[in-house]
C-alpha positions as CSV (number, residue, x, y, z in Angstrom):
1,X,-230.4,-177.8,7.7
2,X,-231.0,-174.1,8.5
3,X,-232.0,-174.9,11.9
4,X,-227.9,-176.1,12.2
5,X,-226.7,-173.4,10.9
6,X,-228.3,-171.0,13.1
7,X,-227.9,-172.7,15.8
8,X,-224.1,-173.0,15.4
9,X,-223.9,-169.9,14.4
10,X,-225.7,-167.9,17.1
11,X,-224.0,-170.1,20.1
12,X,-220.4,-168.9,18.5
13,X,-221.5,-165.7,18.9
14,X,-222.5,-165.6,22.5
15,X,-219.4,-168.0,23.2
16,X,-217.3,-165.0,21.7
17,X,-219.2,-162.6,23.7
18,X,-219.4,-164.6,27.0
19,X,-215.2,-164.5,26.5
20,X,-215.3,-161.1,26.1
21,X,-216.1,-160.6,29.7
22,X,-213.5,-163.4,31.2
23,X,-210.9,-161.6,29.4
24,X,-212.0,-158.6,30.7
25,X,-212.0,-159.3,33.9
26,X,-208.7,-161.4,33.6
27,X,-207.3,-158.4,32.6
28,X,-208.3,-156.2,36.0
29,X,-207.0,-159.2,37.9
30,X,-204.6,-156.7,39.3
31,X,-206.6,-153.6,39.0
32,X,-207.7,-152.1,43.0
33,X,-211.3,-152.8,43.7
34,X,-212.0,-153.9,40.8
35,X,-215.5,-156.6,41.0
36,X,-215.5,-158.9,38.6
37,X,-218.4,-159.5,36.0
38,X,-220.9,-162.4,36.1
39,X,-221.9,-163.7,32.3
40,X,-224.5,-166.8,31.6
41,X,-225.7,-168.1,29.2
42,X,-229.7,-168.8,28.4
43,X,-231.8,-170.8,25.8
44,X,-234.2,-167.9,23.9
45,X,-236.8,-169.8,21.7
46,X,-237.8,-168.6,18.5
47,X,-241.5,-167.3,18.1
48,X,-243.3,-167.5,15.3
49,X,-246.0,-169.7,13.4
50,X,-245.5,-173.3,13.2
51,X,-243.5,-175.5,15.7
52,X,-241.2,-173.6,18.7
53,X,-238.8,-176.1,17.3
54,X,-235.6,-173.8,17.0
55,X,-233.9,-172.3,20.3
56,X,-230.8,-169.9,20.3
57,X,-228.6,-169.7,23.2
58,X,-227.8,-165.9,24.4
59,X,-224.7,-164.6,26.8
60,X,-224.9,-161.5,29.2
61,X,-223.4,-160.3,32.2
62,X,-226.0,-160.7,35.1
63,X,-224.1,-158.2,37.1
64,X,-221.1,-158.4,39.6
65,X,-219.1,-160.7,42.1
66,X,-220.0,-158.5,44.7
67,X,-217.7,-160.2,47.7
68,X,-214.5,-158.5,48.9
69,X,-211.0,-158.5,47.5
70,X,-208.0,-158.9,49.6
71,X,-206.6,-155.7,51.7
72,X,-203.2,-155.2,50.7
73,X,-201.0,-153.5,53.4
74,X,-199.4,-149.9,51.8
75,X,-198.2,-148.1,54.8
76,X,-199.2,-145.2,52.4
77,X,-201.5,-142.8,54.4
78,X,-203.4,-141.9,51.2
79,X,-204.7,-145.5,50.5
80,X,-207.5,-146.4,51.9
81,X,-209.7,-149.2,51.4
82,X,-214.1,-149.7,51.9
83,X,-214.0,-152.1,55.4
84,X,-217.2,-154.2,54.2
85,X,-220.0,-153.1,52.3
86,X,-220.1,-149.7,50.5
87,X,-218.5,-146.9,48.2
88,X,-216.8,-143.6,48.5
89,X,-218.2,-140.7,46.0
90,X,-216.0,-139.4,42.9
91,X,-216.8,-136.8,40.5
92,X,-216.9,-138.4,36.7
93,X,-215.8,-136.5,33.8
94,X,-219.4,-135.2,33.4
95,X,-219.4,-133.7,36.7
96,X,-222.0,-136.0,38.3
97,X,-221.2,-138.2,41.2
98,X,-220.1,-141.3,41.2
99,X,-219.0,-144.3,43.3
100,X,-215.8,-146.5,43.7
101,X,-214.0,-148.7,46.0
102,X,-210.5,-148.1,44.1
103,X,-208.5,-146.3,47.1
104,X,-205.3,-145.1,45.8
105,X,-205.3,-141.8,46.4
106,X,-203.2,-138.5,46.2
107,X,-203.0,-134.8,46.0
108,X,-202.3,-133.2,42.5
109,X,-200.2,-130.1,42.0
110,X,-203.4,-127.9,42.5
111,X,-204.6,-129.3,46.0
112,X,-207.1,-131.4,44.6
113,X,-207.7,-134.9,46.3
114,X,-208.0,-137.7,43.4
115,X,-208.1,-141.5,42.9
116,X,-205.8,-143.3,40.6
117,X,-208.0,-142.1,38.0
118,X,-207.9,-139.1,38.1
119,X,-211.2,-138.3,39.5
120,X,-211.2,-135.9,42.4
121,X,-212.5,-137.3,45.8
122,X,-215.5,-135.7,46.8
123,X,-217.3,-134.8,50.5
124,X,-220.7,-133.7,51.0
125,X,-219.8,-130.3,49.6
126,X,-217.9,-131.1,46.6
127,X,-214.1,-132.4,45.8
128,X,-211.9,-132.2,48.8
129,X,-208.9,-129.7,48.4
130,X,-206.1,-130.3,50.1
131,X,-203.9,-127.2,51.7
132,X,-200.1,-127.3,52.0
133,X,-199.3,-129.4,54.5
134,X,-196.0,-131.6,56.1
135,X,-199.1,-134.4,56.3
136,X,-202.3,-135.7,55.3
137,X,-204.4,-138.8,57.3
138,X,-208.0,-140.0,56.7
139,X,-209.6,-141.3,59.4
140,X,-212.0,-144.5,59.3
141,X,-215.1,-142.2,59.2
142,X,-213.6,-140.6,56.5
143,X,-212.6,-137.3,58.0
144,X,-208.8,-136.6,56.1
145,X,-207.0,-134.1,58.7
146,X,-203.8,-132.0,57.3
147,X,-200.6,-131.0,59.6
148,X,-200.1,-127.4,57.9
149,X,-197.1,-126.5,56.5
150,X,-194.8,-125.2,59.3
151,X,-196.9,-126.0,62.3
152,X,-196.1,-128.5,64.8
153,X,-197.1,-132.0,64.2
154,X,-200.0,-131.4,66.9
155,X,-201.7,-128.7,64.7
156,X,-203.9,-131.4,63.7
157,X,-207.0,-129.7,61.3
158,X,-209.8,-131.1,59.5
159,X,-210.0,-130.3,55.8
160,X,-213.0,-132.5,54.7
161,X,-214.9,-135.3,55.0
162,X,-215.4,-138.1,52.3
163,X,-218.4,-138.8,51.1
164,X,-219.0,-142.7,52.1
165,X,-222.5,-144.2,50.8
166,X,-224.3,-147.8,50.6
167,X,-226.8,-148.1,48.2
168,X,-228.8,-151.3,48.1
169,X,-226.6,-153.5,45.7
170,X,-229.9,-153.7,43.2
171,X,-230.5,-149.8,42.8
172,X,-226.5,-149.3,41.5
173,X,-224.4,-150.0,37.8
174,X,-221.4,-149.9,36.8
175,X,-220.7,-147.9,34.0
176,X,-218.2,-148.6,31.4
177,X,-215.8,-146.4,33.2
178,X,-215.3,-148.6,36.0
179,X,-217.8,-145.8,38.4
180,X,-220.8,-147.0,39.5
181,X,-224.0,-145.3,39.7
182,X,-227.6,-145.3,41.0
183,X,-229.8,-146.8,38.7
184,X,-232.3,-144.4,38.8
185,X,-230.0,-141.1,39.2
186,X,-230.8,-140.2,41.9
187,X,-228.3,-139.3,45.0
188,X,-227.8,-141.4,47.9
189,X,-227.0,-140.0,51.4
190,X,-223.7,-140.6,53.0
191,X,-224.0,-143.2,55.3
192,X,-222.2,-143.2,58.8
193,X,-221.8,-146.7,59.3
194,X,-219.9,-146.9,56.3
195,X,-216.1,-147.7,57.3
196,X,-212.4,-147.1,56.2
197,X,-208.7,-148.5,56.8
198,X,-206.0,-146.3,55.9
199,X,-202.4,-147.6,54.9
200,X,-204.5,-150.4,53.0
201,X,-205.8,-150.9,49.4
202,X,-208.6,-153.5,48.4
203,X,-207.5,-155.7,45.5
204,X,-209.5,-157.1,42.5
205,X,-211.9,-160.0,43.5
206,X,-211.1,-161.9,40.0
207,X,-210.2,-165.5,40.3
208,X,-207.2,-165.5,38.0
209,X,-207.6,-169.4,38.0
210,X,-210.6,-169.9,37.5
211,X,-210.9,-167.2,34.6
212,X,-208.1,-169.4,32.9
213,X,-210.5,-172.8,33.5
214,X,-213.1,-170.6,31.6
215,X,-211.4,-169.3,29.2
216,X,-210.3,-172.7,27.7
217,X,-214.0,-174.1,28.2
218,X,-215.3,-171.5,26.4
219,X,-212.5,-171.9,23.8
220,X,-213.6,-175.5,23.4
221,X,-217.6,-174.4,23.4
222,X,-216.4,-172.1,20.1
223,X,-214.6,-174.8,18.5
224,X,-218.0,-177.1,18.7
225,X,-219.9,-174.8,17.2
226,X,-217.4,-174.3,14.3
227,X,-217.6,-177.9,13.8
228,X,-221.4,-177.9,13.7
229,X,-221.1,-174.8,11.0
230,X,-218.5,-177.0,9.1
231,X,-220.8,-180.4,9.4
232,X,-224.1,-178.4,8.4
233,X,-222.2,-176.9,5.2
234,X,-221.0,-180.3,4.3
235,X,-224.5,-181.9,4.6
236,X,-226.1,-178.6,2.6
237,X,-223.3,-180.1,-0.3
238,X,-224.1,-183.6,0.2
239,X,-227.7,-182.6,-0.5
240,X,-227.1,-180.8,-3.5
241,X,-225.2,-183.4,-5.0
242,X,-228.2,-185.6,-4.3
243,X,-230.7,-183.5,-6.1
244,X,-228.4,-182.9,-9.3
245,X,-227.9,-186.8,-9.5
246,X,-231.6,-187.0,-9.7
């Protein structure tokens, strides 16, 4: 009877969990670059002495859909957008650097370059501080030129260079601040070959559809396994019943 229970009572747990990240990721349907999280299920068996005759099912995320969302046309020339494979580098609230793809950028009241966020834009040197200026561009290499405030519009300068890298997709995580990071700490180099489009944002990757289709199969997988805690309770009373009548 126990074997039920447990049974039950551990797959409604990791049906609960497993819909925990499809809601999540329902949720940043709309949020730019967002990747959406992978969660399966797997059979753990239960050692011990005697029989293996009792498994348990167990729910994770396995990592992160890691193909490309739409590009959005902005016409702002502070959105930009990865073209492919890779990450531009952010500072975190610790300090450390960090990775996104989430392009919306602009200049807060201090010069600083930041995402949506709030987390300034960083080059090779550190965050990227903007100057006043009648314009700002970033080039696809990464390069963000200012027009300075009262020169012509071909006083073209260069006031940085973001920081574009491409780990292998194995050595990085995402935190639970959206930011991914190396998995081992360490720093990657910018890499050239690394591309961007201005004027464009990259949206969420999240199947809106199918995390609806999910979310009321998993809905249904809970429901099942309430049943089979309501069906093992009855039986433990029908048992008892049994062994007072003897």
């Amino acid at each position: 009877m126990d074997k039920l229970l447990y049974v039950a009572m551990s797959g409604a747990k990791e049906t609960l969990a497993s819909q925990a990240v499809n809601n999540d990721n329902l949720a940043n349907a709309s949020t730019t670059g967002f990747k959406a999280s992978l969660a399966a299920f797997q059979t753990r068996s239960v050692s011990g002495a005697g029989f293996p005759s009792r498994a348990y099912a167990t729910a994770g995320t396995v990592g992160w859909n890691h193909t490309d969302g739409e590009q959005q046309t902005t016409g702002n020339a502070l959105d930009i957008a990865v073209q492919g494979a890779g990450f531009f580098a952010v500072q975190d609230l610790s300090g450390a650097e960090a990775y996104t793809r989430a392009g919306g950028l602009h200049v807060d009241p201090t010069g600083q370059l930041m995402t949506s966020g709030g987390r300034p834009v960083l080059s090779d040197s550190g965050p990227i501080s903007i100057p006043p200026a009648t314009s700002v561009s970033i080039a696809a290499d990464g390069t963000v030129s200012v027009v300075p405030l009262g020169q012509s519009p071909n006083s073209v300068a260069a006031v940085g260079r973001i920081k574009l890298v491409n780990p292998p997709v194995d050595a990085i995580a995402r935190g639970a601040d959206g930011l991914y990071r190396t998995v081992d700490g360490s720093t990657p180099d910018a890499d050239a070959s690394v591309q961007l489009a201005s004027g464009v944002l990259e949206s969420s990757n999240v199947n809106i559809t199918g995390c609806l289709v999910n979310m009321i199969e998993l809905a249904r997988r809970f429901d099942v396994q309430i049943k089979a805690l309501h069906t093992a309770d009855e039986d433990a009373q029908a048992s008892a019943k049994l062994l007072q009548a003897s």
